[in-house]
C-alpha positions in Angstrom: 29.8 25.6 -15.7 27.7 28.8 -16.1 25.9 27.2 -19.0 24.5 24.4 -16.5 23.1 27.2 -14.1 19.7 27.7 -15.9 19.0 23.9 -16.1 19.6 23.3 -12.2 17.4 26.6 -12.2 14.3 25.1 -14.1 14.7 22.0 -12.1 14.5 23.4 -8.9 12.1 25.7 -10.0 9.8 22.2 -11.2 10.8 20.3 -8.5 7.3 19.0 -6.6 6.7 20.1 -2.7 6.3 17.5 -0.5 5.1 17.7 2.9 3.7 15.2 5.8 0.1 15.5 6.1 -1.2 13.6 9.0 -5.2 12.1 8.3 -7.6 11.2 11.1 -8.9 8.6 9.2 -6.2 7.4 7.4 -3.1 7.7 9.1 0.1 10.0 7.7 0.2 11.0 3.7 2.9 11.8 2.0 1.6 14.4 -0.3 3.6 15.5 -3.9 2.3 18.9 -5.2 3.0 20.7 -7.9 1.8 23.4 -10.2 -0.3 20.8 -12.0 -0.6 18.0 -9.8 -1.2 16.8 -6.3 -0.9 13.2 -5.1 -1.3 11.5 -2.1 0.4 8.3 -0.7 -1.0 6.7 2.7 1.0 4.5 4.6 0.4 2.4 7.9 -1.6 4.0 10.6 0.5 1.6 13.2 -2.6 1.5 15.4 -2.2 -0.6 18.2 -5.2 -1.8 18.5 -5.1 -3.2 14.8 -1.6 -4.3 15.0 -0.8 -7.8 15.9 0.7 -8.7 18.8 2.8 -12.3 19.3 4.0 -13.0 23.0 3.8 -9.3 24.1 6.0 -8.5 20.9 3.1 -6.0 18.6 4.4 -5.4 15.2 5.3 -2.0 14.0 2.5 -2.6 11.2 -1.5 -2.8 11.2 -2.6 -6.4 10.7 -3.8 -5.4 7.3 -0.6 -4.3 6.1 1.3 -6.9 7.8 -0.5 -8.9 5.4 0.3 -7.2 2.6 3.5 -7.7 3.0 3.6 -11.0 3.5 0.8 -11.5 0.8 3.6 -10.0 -1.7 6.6 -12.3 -0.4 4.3 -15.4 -0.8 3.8 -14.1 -4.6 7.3 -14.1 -5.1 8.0 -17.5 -3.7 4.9 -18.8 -6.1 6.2 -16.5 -9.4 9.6 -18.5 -8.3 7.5 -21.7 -8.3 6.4 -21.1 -11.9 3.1 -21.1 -11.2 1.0 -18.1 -12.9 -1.9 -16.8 -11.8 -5.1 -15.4 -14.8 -5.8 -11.6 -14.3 -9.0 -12.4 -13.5 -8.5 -14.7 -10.3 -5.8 -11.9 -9.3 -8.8 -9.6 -9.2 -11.3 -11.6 -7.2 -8.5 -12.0 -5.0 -8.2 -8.4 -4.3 -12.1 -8.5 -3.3 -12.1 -9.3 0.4 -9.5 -6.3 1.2 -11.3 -4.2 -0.6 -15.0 -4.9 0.7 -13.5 -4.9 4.3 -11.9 -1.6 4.2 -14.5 0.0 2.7 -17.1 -1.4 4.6 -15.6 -0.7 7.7 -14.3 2.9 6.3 -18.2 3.9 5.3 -18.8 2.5 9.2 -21.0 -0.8 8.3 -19.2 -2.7 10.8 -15.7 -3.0 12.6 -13.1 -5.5 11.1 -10.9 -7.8 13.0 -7.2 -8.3 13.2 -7.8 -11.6 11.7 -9.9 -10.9 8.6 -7.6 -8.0 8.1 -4.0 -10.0 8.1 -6.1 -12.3 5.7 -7.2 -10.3 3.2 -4.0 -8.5 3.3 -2.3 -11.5 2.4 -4.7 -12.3 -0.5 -4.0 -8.7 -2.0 -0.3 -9.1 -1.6 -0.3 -11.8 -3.8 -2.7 -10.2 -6.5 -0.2 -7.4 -6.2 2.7 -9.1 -7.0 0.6 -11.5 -9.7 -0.4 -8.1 -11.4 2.5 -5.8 -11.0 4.4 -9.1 -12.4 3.0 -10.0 -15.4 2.6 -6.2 -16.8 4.5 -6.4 -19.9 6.4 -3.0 -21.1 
């Protein structure tokens, strides 16, 4: 197996870093680097205060990405429907999430729980319309 050892060599040697970077505005990233890249994935803050909360039960997730989520489950339960959805109606529906993070991000204004769960759930479904209907 000697003539392996250079290939697990230049793997490991290749192989990204990845570390935990914790964000004050953002929340926890999940940074990749290597020699010639560095990307950055956020996930949930899990903010309390933004989380949703059903008799004393809050969910482990932000209202916005709650919606997400559920946003992308009602896609697939449309896709299963048959029904398609144009590219461009999948964009405007990505609008509201979009204008009320940044808005609220560049400090405009503060969102509500509310507004958030609903525009989540509008982008989860332009998500799954879009990453859908790519054709490879």
């Amino acid at each position: 197996m000697r003539e392996l050892d250079w290939i697990r060599e230049e793997v490991r040697s290749n192989l990204p870093k990845i570390r935990l970077k914790m964000d004050s505005r953002i929340g926890p990233v999940l940074v990749f680097e290597s020699s010639k890249r560095k990307i950055g994935l956020a996930f949930c803050h899990r903010r309390k205060d933004r989380s949703l909360t059903i008799s004393g039960y809050t969910f482990p997730l932000c209202a916005r990405c709650t919606g997400l989520w559920l946003g992308f489950v009602m896609g697939l339960l449309v896709r299963v429907a048959g029904l398609h959805m144009p590219f461009v109606f999948a964009l405007v529906l990505m609008l509201p999430l979009t204008v009320d993070g940044l808005t609220q991000l560049a400090g405009y204004r503060e969102s509500n729980n509310r507004l958030r769960l609903l525009s989540g759930v509008l982008f989860g479904i332009a998500t799954n319309m879009l990453f859908f209907s790519i054709r490879l």
